[in-house]
C-alpha positions as CSV (number, residue, x, y, z in Angstrom):
1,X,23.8,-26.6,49.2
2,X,24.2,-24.2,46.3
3,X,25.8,-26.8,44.2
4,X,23.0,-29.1,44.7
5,X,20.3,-26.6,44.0
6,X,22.1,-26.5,40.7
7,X,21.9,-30.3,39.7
8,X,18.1,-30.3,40.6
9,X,17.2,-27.7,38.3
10,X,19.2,-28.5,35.2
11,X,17.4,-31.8,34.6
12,X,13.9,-29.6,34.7
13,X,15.5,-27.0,32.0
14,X,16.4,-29.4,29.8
15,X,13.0,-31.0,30.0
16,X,11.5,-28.2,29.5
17,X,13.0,-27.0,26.2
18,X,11.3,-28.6,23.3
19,X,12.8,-30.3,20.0
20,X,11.2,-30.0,16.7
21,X,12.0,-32.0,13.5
22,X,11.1,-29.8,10.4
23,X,11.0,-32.2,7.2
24,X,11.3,-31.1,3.5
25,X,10.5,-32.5,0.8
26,X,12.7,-30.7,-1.3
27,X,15.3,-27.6,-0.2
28,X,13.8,-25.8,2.5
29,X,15.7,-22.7,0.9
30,X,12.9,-23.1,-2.2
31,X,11.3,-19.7,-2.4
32,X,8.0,-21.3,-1.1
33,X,9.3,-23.7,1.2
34,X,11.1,-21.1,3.0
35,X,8.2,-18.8,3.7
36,X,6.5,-22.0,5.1
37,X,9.9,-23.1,7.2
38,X,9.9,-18.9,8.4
39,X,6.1,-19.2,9.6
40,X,6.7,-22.0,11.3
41,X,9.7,-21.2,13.5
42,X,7.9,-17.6,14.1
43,X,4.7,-18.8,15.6
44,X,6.5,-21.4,17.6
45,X,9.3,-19.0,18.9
46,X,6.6,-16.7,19.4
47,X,4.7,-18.9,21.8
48,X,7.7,-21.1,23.4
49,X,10.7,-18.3,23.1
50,X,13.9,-20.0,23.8
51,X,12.4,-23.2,25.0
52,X,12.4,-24.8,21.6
53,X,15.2,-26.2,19.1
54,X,14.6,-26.8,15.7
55,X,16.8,-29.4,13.9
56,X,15.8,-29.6,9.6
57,X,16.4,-32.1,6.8
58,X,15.7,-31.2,3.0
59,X,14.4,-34.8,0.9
60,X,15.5,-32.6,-2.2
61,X,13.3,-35.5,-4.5
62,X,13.2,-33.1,-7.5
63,X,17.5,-33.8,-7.5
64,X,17.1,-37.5,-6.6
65,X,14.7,-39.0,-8.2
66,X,16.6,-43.0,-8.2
67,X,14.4,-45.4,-6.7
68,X,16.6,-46.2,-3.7
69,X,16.5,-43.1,-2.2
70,X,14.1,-43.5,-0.2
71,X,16.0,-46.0,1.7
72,X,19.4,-43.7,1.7
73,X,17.1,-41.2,3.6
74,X,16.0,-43.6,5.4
75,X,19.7,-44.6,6.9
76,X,21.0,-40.7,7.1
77,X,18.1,-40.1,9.6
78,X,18.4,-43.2,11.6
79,X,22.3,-42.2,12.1
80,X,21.9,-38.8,12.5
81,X,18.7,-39.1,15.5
82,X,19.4,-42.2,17.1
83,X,20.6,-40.0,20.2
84,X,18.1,-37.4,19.8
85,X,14.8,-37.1,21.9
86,X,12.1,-35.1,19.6
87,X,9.2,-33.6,20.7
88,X,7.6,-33.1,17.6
89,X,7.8,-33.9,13.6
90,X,6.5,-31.5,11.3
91,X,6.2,-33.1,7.6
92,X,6.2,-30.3,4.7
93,X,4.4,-31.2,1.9
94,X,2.9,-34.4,0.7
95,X,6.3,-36.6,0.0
96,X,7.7,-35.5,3.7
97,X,4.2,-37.1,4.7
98,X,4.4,-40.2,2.7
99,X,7.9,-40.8,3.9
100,X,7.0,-40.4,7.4
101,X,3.7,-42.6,7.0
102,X,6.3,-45.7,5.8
103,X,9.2,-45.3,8.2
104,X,8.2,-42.6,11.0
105,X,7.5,-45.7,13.8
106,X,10.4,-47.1,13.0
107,X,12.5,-44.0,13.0
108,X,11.0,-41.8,15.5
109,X,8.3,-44.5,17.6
110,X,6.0,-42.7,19.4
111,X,6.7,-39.2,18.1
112,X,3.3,-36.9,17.4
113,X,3.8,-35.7,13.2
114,X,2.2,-32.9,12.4
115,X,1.9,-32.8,8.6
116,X,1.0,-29.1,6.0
117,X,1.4,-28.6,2.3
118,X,-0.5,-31.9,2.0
119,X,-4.1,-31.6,0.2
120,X,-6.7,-35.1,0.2
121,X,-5.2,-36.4,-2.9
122,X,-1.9,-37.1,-0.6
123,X,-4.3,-38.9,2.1
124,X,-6.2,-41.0,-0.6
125,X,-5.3,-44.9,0.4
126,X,-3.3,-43.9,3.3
127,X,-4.0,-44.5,7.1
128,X,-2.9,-42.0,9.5
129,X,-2.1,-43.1,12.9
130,X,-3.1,-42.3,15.7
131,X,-0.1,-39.5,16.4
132,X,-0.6,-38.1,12.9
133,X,-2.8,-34.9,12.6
134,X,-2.1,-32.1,10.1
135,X,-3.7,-29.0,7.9
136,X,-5.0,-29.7,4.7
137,X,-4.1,-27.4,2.0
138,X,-7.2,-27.3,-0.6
139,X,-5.4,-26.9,-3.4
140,X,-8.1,-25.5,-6.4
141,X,-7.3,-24.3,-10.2
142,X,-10.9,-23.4,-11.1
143,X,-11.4,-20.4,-9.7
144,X,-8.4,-18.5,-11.1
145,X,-9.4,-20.3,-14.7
146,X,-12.9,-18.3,-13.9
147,X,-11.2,-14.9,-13.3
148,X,-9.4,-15.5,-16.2
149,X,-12.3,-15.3,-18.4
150,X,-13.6,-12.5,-16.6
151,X,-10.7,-10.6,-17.3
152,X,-10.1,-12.0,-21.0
153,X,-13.6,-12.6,-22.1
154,X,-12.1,-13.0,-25.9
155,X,-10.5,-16.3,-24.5
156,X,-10.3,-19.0,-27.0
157,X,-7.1,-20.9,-26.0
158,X,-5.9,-22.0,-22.3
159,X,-2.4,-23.3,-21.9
160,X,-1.3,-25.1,-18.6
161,X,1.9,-24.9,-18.2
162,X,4.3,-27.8,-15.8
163,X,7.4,-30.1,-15.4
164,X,7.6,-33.7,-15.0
165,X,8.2,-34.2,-11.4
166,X,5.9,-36.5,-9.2
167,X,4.8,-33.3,-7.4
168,X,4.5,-31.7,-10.7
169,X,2.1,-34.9,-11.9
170,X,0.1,-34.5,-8.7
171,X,-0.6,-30.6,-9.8
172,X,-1.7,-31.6,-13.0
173,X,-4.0,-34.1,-12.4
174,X,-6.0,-31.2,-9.7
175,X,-5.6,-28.9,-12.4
176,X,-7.4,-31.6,-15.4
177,X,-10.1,-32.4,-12.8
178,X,-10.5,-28.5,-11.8
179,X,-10.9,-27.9,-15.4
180,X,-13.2,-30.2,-17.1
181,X,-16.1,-27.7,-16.6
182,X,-14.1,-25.2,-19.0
183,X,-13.6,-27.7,-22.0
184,X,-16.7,-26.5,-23.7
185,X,-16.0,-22.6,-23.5
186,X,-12.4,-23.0,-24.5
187,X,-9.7,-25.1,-25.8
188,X,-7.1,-26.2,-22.8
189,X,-4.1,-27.6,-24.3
190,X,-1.4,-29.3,-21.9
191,X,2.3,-28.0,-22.2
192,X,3.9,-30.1,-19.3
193,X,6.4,-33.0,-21.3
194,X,8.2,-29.8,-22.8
195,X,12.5,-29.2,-22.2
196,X,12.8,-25.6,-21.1
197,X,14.0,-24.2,-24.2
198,X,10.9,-26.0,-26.0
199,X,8.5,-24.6,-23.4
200,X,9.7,-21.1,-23.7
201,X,9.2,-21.2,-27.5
202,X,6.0,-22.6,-27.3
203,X,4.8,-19.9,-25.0
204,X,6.3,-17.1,-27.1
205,X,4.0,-17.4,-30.0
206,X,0.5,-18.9,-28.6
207,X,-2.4,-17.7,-31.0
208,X,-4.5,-14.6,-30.3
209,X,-6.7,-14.5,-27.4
210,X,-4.5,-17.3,-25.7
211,X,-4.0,-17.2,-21.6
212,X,-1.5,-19.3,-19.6
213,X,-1.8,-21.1,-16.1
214,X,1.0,-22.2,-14.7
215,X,1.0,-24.7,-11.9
216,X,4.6,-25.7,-11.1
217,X,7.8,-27.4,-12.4
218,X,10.4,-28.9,-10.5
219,X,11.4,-30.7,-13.4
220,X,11.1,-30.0,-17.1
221,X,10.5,-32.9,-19.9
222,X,14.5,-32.6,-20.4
223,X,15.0,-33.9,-17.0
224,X,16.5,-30.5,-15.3
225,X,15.7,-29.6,-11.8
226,X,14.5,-26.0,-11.7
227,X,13.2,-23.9,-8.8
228,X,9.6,-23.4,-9.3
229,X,9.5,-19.5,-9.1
230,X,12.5,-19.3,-11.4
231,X,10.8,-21.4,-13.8
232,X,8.1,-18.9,-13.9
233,X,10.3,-15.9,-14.1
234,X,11.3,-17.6,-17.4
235,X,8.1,-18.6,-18.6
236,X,6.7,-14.9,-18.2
237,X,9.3,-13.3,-19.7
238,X,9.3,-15.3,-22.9
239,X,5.4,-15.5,-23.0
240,X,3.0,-13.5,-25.5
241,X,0.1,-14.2,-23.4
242,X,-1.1,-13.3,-19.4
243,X,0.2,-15.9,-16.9
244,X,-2.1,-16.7,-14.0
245,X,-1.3,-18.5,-10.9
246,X,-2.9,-19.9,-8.2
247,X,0.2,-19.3,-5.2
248,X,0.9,-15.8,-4.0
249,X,4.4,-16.7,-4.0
250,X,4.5,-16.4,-7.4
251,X,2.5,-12.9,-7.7
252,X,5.2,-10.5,-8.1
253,X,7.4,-12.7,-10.9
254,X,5.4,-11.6,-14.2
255,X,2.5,-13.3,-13.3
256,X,-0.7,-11.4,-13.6
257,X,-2.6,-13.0,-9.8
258,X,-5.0,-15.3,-9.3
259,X,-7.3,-17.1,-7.2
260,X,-4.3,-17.9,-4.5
261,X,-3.5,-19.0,-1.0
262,X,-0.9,-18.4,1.5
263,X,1.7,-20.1,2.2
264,X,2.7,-18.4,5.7
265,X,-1.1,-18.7,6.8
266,X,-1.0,-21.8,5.9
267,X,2.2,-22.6,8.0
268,X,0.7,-20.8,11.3
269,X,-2.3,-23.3,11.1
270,X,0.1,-25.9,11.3
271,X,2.4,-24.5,13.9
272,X,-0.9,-24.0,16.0
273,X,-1.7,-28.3,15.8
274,X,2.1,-28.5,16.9
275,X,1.5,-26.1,19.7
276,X,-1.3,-27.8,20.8
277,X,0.2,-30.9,20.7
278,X,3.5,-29.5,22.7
279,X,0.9,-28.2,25.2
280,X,-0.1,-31.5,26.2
281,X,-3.1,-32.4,24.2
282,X,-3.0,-35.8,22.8
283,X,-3.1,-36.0,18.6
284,X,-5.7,-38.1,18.3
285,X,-7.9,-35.3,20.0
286,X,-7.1,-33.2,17.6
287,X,-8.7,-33.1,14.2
288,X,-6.9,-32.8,10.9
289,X,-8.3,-29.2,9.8
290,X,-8.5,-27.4,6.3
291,X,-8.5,-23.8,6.6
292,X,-9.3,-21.0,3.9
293,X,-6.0,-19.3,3.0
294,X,-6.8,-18.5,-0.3
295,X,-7.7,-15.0,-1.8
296,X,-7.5,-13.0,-5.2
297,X,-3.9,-11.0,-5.5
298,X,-2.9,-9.7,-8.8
299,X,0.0,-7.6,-10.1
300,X,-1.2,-4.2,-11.1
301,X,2.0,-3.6,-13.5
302,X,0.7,-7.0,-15.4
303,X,-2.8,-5.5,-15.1
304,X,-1.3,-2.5,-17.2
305,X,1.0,-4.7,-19.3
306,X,-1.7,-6.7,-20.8
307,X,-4.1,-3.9,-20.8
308,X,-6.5,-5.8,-18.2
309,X,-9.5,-4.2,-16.7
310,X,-9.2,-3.8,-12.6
311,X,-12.6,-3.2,-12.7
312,X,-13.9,-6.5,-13.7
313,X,-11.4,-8.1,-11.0
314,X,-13.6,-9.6,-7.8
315,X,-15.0,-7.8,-5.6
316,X,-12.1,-7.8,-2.6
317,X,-9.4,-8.2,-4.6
318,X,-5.8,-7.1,-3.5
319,X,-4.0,-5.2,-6.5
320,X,0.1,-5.5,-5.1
321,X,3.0,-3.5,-6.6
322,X,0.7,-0.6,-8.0
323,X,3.0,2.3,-8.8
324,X,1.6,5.4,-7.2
325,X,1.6,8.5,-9.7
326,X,2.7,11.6,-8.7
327,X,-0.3,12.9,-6.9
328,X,-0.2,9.7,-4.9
329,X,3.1,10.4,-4.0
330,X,3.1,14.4,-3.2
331,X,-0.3,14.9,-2.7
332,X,0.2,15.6,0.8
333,X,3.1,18.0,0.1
334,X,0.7,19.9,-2.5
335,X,-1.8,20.3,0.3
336,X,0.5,21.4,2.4
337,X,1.9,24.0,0.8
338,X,-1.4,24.9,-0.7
339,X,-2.6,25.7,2.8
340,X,0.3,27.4,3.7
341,X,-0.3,29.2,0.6
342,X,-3.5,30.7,1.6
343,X,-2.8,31.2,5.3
344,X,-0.1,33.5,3.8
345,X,-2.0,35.0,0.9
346,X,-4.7,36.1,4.0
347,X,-2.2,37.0,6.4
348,X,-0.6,39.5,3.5
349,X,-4.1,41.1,2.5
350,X,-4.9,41.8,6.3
351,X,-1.4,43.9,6.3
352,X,-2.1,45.4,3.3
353,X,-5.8,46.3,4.6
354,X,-4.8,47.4,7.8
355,X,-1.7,49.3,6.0
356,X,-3.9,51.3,4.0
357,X,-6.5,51.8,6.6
358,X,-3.6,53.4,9.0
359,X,-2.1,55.6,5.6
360,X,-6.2,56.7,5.4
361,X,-6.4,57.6,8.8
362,X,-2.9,59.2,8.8
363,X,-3.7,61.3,6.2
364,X,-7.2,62.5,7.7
365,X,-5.0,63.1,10.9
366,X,-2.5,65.5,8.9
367,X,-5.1,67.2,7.0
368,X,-7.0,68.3,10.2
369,X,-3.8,68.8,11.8
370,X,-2.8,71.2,8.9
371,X,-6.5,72.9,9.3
372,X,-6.4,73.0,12.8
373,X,-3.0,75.0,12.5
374,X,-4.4,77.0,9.4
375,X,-7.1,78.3,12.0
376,X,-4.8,79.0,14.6
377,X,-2.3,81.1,13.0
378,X,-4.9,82.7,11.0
379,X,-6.9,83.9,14.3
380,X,-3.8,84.9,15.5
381,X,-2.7,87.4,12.7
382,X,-6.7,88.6,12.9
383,X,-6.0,90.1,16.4
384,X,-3.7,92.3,16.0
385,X,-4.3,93.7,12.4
386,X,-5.1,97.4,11.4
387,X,-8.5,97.6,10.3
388,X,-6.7,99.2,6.6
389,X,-4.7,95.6,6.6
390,X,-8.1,93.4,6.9
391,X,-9.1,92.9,3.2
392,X,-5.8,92.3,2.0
393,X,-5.1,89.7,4.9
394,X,-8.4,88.2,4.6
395,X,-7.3,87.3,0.3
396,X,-3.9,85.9,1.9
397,X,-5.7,83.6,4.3
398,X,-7.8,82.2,1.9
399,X,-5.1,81.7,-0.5
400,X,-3.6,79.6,2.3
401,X,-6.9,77.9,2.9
402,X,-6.4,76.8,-0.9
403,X,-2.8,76.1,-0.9
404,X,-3.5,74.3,2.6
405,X,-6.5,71.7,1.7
406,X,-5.5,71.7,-1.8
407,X,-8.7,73.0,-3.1
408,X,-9.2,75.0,-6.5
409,X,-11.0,78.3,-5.4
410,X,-12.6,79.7,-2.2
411,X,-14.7,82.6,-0.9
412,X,-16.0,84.9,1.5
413,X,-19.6,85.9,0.6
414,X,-22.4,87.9,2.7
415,X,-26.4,87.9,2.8
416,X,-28.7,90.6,1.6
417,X,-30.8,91.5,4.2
418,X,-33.9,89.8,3.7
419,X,-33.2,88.1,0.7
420,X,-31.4,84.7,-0.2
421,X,-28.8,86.7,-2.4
422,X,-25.2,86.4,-1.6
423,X,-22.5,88.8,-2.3
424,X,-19.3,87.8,-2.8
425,X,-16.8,90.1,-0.5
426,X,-13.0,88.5,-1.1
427,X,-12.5,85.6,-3.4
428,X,-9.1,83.6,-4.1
429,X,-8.8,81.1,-7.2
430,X,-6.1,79.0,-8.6
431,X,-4.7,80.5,-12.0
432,X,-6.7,78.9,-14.7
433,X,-9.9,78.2,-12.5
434,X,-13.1,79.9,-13.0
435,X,-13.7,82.3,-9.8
436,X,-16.7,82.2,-7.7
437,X,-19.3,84.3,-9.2
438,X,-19.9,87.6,-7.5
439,X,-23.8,88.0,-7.0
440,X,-25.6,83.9,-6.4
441,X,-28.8,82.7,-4.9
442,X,-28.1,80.6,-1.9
443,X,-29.8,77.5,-3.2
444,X,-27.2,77.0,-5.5
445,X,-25.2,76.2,-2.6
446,X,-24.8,72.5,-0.3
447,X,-25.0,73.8,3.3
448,X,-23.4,71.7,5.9
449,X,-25.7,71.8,9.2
């Protein structure tokens, strides 16, 4: 019974699990291509988990470029599936999409496609069949031209910088349409025929108030294949004037930004199509959409290398890679110990305070202590004295009072009757200290009451 449980539910896991073919049009390890090949497998694997099983395959057209290819792809996929049940094609980019357009119903017959990295230029003349549905990239040079000049107002001379590839072509002939509005403001001169070594010294020594766009170049007029990004990494290096860019990829290799869109957002609109189609919906239901991935993202160390205003960037703008200064980095620590600081700096007053309060209140203790004794002792000698001993006591005590309350002189004086005349009867006074005189008015006195 067991054992036959077993056999019925295999069949239903396996049908369960989903295949996807991902499609390249050049090596999925690109910089760009891999954050695209990254998104994709995320926002599947994050809908689907384990139930889905990607298989890949990389045109790489920049590396051959022959005219048969096409038809040694061809036979390498024919071999390679013809045992394979797919779910799902996902072209990359506009070649993956031609491709698949010519020989996807005899490769994979019935098989939704799902195409992204495609813009309308790649759809112009072309039918899409009825399992064919996509996101549109809107691919758009203009706008990071227009920041340009808002940045660089002393602009006199635009360079666009690319290679020689079909892809590179296809970016150039956007980028002439994008920029035809700009031909009376400023010169736009075309560097894209150019070997590498040629291109670098061109861009090395462009004329004052120059600024460069660079679009891409899988291949340069020498016929060498070069990774986009890398390309650029070269170009900004060796240029004498700001790069702009219209691909966040390349924000972060010496270009200053630009008016840009993402290439992972981009991938997760794509994935979604797929996982609507994977859900059941049919792809003819389903609309081929063109989102708005784009936004401005500049370099803030190019900012400060070029001596660009942030200020005049658009309003929203993300600055990346801004090096905090040192407040920004122990501002928190400063605060910190400021507060602890004055917490303590209080805390220490408030002993010292309350310190000298308790010394003042010590000291009033032991001088009435010391009076209070003074008076004691003094009463007590009084009660037993000979009446011939008085007077000579009574200078003794008050040389004690003296001694005892630190004071400079002090004395025993008597009323006339009658009168307000006092008559001093025993005096004692610190050597060097006036003595009290003998004969005063009483006036001439403060009286405690």
């Amino acid at each position: 019974m067991v054992l036959l449980l077993l056999l019925a539910v295999l069949p239903l896991t396996a049908e369960a699990r989903k295949s996807v073919l991902l499609v390249f049009d050049e090596d999925k390890e690109f910089p760009g291509l891999a954050v695209v090949n990254g998104s994709l497998r995320e926002a599947f694997r994050s809908e689907l988990g384990a139930d889905v099983e990607f298989y890949s395959e990389s045109m790489n057209l920049s590396q051959f470029p022959e005219t048969g290819y096409d038809g040694v792809f061809y036979d390498h996929l024919r071999r390679k599936y013809a045992g394979t049940r797919l779910d799902l094609i996902v072209a990359v980019m506009g070649p993956s999409l031609d491709f698949l357009l010519r020989h996807g119903e005899a490769l994979f017959p019935g098989i939704p496609i799902v195409f992204c990295g495609a813009d309308l230029s790649d759809l112009e003349g072309k039918t899409l069949r009825a399992n064919v549905t996509g996101a549109l990239v809107k691919r758009t040079f203009a706008p990071t031209l227009d920041i340009a000049l808002q940045l660089q107002p002393d602009i006199r001379s635009v360079f666009v910088v690319g290679g020689t590839s079909s892809f590179d072509r296809q970016m150039q002939s956007i980028a002439r349409r994008d920029f035809k509005p700009f031909e009376s403001r400023v010169v736009i001169t075309y560097l894209t025929t150019l070997p590498m070594d040629d291109l670098l010294k061109a861009v090395s020594s462009l004329p004052p108030n120059s600024a460069v766009l660079y679009l891409t170049l899988f291949t340069d007029g020498g016929g060498l294949a070069f990774v986009p990004h890398e390309a650029l990494s070269l170009i900004t290096a060796a240029a004498n004037a700001p790069v702009y860019v219209s691909l966040d990829q390349y924000v972060g290799r010496g270009a200053v930004g630009g008016h840009v869109y993402s290439l992972d957002a981009h991938g997760r609109h794509a994935a979604e199509v797929g996982l609507r189609i994977l859900g059941g919906e049919a792809p003819e239901t389903i609309s081929v959409v063109e989102p708005a991935d784009h936004r401005n993202v500049f370099d803030w160390r190019q900012l400060r290398r070029w001596g660009l205003d942030e200020r005049r960037l658009p309003a929203g703008s993300i600055v990346s890679f801004r090096t905090p200064s040192a407040w920004d980095v122990y501002k928190w620590y400063v605060a910190g110990g400021a507060t602890l600081l004055v917490v303590q700096s209080t805390l220490i007053i408030r002993l010292l305070a309350s310190r000298a309060q308790r010394r003042r209140a010590q000291r009033s203790l032991a001088e009435r202590l010391r009076f209070e004794t003074l008076l004691s002792e003094v009463s007590a000698e009084f009660l037993t004295l000979p009446a011939s001993a008085v007077d000579d006591r009574i200078e003794r005590m008050l040389q004690r009072v003296v001694e005892t309350l630190d004071f400079d002189r002090v004395a025993l004086a008597e009323r006339q009757g009658g009168t307000n005349t006092m008559h001093v009867t025993h005096s004692w006074t610190r050597a060097g200290v006036a003595p009290v005189p003998m004969v005063f008015e009483d006036e001439a006195l403060p009286w405690l009451g």
